[in-house]
Every structure is written in structure tokens, then in C-alpha cells.
N, C-alpha and C positions, 0 to 999 in steps of 0.2 A: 557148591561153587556155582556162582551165576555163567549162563553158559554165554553170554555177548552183552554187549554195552545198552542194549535194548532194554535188556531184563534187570541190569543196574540200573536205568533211568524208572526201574516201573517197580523195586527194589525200596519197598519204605521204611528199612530197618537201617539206613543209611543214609550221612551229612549230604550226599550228592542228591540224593532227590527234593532235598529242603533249597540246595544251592540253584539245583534246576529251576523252583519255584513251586512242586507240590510237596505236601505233608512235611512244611518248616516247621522247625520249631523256636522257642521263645530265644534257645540259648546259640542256635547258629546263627557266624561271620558271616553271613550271606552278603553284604555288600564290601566288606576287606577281602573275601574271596575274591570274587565278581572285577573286583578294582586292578586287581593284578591282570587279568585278562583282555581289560576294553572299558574304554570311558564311561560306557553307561549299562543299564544293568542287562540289555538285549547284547551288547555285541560283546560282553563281560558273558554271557550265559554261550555266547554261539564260541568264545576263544575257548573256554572253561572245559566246555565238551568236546571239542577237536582234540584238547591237550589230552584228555584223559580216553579220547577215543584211541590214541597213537602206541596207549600198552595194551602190548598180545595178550588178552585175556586168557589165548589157550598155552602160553607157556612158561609151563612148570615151574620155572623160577622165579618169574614174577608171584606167583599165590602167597600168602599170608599164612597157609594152613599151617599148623605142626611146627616142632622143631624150638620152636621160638627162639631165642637168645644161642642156644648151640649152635645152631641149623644157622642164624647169620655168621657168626664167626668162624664160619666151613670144617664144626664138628669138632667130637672132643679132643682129638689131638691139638688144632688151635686153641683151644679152650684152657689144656693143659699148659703150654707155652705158655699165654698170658699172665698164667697164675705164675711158674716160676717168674716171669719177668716182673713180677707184681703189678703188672694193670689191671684196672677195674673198669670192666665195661657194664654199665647201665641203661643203656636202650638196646631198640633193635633196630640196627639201620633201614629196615625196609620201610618202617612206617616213620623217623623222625631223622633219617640222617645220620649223619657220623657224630659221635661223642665223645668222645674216654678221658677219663679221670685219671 
């Protein structure tokens, strides 16, 4: 886990350093990103990184690590519920939102 938003921006295995403006690549939204942020693509890079500077990198619930699909819907006793209920959850809210089928 990157230990602060420093070492995310310096982080080349990741969409945000191509968004920043180094090591892009062919297939990133760099300027549909950017646009949600700020008219142009400086003050779209200065909104981009304030936003993403504002989650606590050092806490716990915010991380991505582990768990995946269980671990968002708060473990297999919810997990089990859903099933009798018969919903089908297909994402993971941390990374795309809310979903369910």
C-alpha cells in the first residue's frame, strides 16, 4: 500500500499518474477526466488532485486490499441474506458504485 498521495503521484502502475500527466498511456480518459474537474487541463489536474488528495489514505476502510465482493457487502452473513433474498450483486462498490441486479 502506497504510504501518501506523494508516492501515488510517483506510482506508475497506475490511471492517476497518466491523469497527472506522466507515464500516459494510449488508452487513458485523460482529458473526460480532467473536464469533470476544471475547464482546462491545469486547473482540471490542480481540482483532480485536491479531490483525490481529501481520502485518508491511512484509513483502513478506505483500502481496496482483500476481501473483495464479501468484504463490501459487510461479510458473509450479508452475503447469505442476499442470497435468500435472491439478489445478485455484481460489482464492488468501492471501485464502481452501487449496482445490483
Amino acid at each position: 500500500m502506497l504510504e501518501d498521495l506523494g508516492a501515488l503521484d510517483r506510482y506508475r502502475w497506475t490511471g492517476h499518474v497518466g491523469i497527472l500527466g506522466r507515464h500516459s498511456r494510449l488508452w487513458h480518459e485523460i482529458d473526460k477526466v480532467l473536464s469533470l474537474f476544471g475547464a482546462t487541463r491545469r486547473k482540471g489536474r490542480i481540482g483532480y488532485r485536491d479531490f483525490i488528495g481529501k481520502t485518508d489514505m491511512g484509513d483502513p476502510t478506505n483500502s481496496l486490499s482483500g476481501g473483495g465482493l464479501v468484504r463490501s457487502y459487510g461479510g458473509w452473513e450479508a452475503v447469505s441474506r442476499f442470497r435468500k433474498e435472491h439478489i445478485t450483486c455484481i460489482d464492488d462498490e468501492r471501485i464502481l458504485g452501487g449496482l445490483s441486479l
